[in-house]
C-alpha positions as CSV (number, residue, x, y, z in Angstrom):
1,X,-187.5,-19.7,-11.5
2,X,-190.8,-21.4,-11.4
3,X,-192.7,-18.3,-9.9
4,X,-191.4,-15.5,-12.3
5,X,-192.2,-17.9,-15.4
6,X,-195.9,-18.4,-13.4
7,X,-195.4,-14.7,-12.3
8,X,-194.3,-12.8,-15.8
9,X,-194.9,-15.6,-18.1
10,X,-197.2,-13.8,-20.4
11,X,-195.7,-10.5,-20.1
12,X,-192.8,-12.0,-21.0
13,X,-194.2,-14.2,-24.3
14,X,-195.8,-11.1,-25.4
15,X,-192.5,-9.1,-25.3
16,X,-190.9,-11.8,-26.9
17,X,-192.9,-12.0,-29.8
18,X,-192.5,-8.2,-30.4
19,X,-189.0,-8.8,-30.6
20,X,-188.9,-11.8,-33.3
21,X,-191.7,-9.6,-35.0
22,X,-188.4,-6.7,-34.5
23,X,-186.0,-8.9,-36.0
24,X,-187.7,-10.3,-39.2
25,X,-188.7,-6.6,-40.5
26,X,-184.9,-5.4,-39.3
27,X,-183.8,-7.2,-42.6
28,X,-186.2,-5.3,-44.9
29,X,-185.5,-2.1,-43.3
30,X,-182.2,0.2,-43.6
31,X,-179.9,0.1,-41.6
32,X,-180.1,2.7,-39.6
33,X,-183.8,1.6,-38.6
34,X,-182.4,-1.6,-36.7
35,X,-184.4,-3.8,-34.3
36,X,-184.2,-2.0,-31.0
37,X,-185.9,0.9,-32.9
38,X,-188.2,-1.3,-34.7
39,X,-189.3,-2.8,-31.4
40,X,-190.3,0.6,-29.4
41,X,-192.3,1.6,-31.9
42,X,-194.4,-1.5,-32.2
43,X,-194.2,-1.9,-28.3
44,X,-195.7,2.1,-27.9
45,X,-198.3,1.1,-31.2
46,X,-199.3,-1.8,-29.4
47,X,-199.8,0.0,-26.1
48,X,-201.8,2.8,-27.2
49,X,-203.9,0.9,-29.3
50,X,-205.1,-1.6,-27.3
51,X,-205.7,-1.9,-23.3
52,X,-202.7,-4.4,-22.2
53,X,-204.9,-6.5,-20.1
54,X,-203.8,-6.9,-15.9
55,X,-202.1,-10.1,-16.4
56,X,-199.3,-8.7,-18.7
57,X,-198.5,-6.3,-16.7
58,X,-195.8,-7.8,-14.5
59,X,-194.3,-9.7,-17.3
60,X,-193.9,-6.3,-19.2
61,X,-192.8,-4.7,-16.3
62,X,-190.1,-7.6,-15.4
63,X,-189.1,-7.7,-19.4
64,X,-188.2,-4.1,-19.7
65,X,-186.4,-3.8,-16.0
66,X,-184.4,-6.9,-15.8
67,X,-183.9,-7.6,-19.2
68,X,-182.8,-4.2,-19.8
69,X,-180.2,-4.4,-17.2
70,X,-179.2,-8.0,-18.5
71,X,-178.6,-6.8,-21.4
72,X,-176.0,-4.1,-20.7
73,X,-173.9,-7.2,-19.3
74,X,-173.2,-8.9,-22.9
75,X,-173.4,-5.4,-24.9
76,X,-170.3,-5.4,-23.1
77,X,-168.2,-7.7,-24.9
78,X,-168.4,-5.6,-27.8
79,X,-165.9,-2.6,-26.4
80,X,-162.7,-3.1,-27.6
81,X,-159.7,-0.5,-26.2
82,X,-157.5,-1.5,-29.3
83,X,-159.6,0.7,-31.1
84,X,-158.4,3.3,-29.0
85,X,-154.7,3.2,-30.7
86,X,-155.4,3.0,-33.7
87,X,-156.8,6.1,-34.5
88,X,-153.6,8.2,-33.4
89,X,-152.9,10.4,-30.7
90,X,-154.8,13.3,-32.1
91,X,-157.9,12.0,-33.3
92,X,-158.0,10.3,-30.2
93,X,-157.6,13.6,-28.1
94,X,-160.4,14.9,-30.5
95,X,-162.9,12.3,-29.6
96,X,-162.2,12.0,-26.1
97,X,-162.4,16.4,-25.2
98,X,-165.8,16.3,-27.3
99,X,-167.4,13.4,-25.9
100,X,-166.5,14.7,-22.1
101,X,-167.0,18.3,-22.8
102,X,-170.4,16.9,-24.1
103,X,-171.4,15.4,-21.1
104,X,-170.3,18.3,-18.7
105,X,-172.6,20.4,-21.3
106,X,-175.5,17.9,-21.0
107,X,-175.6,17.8,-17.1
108,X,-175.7,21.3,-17.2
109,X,-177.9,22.2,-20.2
110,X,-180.3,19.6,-18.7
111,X,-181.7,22.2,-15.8
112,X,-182.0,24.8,-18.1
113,X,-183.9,23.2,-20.4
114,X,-186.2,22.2,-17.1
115,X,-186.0,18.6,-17.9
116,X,-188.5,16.8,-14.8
117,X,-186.9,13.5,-15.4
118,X,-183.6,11.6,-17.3
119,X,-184.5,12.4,-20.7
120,X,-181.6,15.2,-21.3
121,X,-179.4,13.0,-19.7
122,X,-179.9,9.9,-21.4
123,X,-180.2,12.3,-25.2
124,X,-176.6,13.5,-24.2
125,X,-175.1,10.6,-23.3
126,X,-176.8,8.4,-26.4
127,X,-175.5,11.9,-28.7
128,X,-172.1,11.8,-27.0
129,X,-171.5,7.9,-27.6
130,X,-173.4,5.4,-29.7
131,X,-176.7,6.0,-29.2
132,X,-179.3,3.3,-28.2
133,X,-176.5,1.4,-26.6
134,X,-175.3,4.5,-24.8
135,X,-179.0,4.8,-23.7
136,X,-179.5,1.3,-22.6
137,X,-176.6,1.5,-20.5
138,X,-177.1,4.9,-18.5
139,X,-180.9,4.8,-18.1
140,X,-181.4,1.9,-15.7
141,X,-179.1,4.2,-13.0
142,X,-181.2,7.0,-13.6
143,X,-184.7,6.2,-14.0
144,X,-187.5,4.0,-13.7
145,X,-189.2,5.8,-16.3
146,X,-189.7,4.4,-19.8
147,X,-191.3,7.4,-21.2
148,X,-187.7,8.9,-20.5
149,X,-185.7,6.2,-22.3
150,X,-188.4,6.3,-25.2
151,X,-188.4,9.9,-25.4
152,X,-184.3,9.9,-26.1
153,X,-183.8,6.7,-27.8
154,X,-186.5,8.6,-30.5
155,X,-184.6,11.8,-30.6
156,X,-181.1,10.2,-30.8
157,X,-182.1,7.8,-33.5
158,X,-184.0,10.7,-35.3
159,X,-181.0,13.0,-35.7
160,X,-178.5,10.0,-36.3
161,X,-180.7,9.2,-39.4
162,X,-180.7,13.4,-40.5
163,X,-177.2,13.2,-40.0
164,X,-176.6,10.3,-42.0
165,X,-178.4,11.4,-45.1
166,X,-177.4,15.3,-44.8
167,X,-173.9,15.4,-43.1
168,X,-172.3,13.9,-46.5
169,X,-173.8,16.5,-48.8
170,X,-172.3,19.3,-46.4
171,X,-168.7,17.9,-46.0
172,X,-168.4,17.1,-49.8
173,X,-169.3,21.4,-50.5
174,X,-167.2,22.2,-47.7
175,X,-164.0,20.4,-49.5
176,X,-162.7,18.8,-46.5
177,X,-159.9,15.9,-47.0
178,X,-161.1,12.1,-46.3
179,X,-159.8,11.5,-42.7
180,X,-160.7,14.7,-41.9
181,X,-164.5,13.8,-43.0
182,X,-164.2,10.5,-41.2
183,X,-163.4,11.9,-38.3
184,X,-166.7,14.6,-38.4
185,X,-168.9,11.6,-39.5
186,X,-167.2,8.7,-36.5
187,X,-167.1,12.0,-34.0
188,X,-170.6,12.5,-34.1
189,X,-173.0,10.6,-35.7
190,X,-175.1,8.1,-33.1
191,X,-174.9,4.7,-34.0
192,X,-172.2,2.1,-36.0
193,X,-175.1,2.0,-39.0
194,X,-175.4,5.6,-39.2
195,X,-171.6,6.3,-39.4
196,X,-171.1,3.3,-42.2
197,X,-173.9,4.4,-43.9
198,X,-172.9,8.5,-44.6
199,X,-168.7,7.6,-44.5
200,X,-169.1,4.8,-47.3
201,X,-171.2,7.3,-48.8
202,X,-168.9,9.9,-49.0
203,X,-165.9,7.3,-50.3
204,X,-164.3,3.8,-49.1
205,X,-161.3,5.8,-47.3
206,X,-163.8,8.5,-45.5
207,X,-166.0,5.1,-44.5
208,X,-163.1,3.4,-43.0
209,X,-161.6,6.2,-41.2
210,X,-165.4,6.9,-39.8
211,X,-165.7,3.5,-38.0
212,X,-162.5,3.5,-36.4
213,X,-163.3,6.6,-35.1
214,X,-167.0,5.2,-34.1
215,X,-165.2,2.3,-32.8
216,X,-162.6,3.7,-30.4
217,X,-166.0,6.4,-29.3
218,X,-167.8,3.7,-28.6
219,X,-164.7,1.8,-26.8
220,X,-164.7,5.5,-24.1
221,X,-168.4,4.1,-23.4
222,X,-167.7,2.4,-19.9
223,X,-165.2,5.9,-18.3
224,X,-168.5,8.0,-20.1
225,X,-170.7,6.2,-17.4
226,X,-168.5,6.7,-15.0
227,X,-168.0,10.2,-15.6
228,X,-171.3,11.2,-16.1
229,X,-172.6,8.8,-13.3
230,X,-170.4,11.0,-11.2
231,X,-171.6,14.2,-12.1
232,X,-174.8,13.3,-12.1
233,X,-174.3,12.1,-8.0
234,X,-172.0,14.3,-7.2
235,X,-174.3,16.5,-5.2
236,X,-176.0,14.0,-3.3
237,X,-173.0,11.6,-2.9
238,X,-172.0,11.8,1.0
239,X,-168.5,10.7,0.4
240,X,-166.3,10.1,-2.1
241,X,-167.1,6.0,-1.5
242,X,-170.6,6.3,-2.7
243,X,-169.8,7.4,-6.4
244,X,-168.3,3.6,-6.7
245,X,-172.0,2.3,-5.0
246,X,-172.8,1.7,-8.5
247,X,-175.7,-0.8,-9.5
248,X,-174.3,-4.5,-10.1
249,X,-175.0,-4.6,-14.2
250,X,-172.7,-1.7,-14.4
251,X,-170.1,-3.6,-12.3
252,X,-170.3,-6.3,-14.8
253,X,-170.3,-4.1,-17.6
254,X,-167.1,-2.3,-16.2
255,X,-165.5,-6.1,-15.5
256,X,-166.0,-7.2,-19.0
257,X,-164.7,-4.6,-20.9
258,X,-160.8,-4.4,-18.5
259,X,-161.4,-8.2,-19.2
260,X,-161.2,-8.3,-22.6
261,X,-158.1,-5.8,-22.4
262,X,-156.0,-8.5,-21.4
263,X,-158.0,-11.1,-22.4
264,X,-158.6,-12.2,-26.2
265,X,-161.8,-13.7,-27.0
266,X,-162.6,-15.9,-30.1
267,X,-164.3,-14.1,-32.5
268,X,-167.0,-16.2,-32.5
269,X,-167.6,-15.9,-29.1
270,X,-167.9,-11.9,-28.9
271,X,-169.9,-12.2,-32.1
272,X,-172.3,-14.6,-29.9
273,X,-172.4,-12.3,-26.8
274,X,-173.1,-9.0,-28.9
275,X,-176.1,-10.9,-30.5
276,X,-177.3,-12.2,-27.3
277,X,-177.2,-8.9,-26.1
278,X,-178.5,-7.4,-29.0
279,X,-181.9,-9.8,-28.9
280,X,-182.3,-9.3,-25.0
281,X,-182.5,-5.3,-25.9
282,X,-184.9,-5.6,-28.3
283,X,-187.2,-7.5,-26.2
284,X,-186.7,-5.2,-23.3
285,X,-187.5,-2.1,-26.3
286,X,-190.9,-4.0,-26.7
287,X,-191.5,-4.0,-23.3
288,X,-190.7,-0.2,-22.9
289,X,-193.0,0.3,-25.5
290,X,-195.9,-1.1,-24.2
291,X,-195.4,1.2,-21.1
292,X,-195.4,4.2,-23.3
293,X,-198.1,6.9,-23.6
294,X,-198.4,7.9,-27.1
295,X,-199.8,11.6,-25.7
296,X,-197.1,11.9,-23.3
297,X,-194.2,10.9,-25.5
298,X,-195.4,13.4,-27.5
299,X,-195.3,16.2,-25.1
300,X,-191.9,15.6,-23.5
301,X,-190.7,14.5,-27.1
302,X,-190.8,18.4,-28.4
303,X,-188.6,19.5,-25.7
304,X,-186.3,16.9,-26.2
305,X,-185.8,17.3,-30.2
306,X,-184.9,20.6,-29.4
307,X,-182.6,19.7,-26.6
308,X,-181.0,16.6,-29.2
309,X,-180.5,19.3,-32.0
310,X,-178.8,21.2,-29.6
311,X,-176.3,19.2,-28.5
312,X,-175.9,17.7,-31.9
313,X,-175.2,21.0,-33.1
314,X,-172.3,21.6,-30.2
315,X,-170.7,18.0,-31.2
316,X,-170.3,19.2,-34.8
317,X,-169.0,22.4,-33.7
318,X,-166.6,21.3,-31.8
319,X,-165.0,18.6,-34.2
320,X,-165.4,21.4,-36.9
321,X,-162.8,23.1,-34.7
322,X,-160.4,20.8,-34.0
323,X,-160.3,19.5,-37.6
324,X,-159.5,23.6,-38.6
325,X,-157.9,25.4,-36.1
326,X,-155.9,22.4,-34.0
């Protein structure tokens, strides 16, 4: 313990800092802007605008590796299956085709769009899910690079925000009923902020019938990894054995969440572990940030706001068409 503190001490400080910076301007922001956000863009401001001196480097490097995967393993305690019932049995069926039909659609979309690295598979799986969480999750199993994880946790976070503001004004001319609105805005829109923010917007029922949706999409999170792990292997895998090889944060994460099926927690204690978690991710963001080119995220960004609108586009579609011809 010693070494990496003499090792990544100051990479680590540094990251740190960007995070409590993070967290005090996360209360003057809304909420869709939340810490994590808040914390990549400072990290990829600082970066390009001044040289990170050498001795950093393995701090930052540590900080947005490690961290990152650490953090995955108390996000977990925030996935709750009850969610799952108590949206009924067709809302449920709703959510779950979509969000698996998405990532089928995102593997394969992925090559067409000529994507060199992770980024349309980590801007699917953040659409399909809950966003930055989603992100964090998947992207330590698919890539080491942080211009990847950038890239998508911009686009997702960019078209949860549009939908937030613009979703409401189309489903209140459209005339639909308010579960049917709550499911549209839980179905689709990225994070838990987003969702509250357009469904309590649109009226108290719509906003309550949103996050139970959000809640029981986000509660599919750990058989999305699976799933989308699988496909992503599937073609390299030798045997049927290797798509369980998975790396040991995603063990944990897996663990936790049939834990806490049979298992009930105080409330205090998963509010504890989702803020723990919540803090180690915005540090890791930081770090990413720093490891950003501001040139290159804007290259690879174009390509992947197109890809994001894309998908997001699909997601609506298809919850449009459950909600009128099913």
């Amino acid at each position: 313990m010693q070494d990496i503190i003499n090792r990544e001490g100051k990479g680590i400080i540094l990251a740190t800092a960007i995070g409590i910076i993070s967290f005090f301007l996360a209360k003057y922001t809304p909420s869709a802007i939340n810490s994590v956000m808040i914390a990549l863009i400072l990290g990829i401001a600082l970066g390009n605008s001044w040289k990170v001196p050498e001795v950093f480097s393995s701090g930052i490097s540590f900080t947005s590796g490690k961290l990152l995967e650490l953090s995955i393993i108390f996000l977990a305690f925030a996935i709750n299956y009850t969610n799952i019932a108590k949206i009924g049995s067709g809302s449920f069926v709703a959510v779950a085709v979509v969000l698996f039909v998405l990532l089928l659609l995102t593997v394969f979309l992925s090559k067409r769009f000529n994507f060199t690295g992770s980024t349309g598979w980590l801007i699917g799986f953040g659409t399909a899910i809950c966003g930055s969480s989603a992100i964090a999750a998947l992207s330590p199993s698919v890539t080491k690079d942080k211009e990847d994880v950038a890239v998508s946790m911009a686009v997702v976070n960019l078209y949860g925000t549009l939908g937030m503001i613009f979703l409401p004004m189309i489903l209140l001319r459209v005339g639909m009923g308010a579960n049917d609105m709550g499911l549209m805005i839980g179905g689709s829109l990225h994070s838990v902020g987003n969702v509250a923010g357009a469904g309590f917007t649109v009226g108290p029922e719509a906003g309550e019938a949103a996050i139970t949706i959000k809640l029981a999409r986000v509660a599919l999170l750990t058989p999305g990894l699976i799933f989308i792990n699988f496909l992503i292997n599937r073609k390299t895998a030798a045997s049927w054995k290797d798509h369980f090889k998975l790396p040991w944060y995603l063990i944990g994460f897996i663990l936790i969440t049939i834990l806490g099926t049979f298992v009930t927690f105080p409330e205090s204690f998963l509010e504890t572990m989702e803020s723990i978690g919540k803090i180690i991710l915005t540090i890791a963001m930081g770090a990413i940030g720093m490891k950003v080119s501001f040139s290159k995220l804007i290259s690879s960004g174009r390509k992947g706001l197109g890809f994001g609108l894309l998908i997001f586009i699909v997601q609506l579609g298809m919850l449009y068409g459950f909600i009128k011809f099913i």
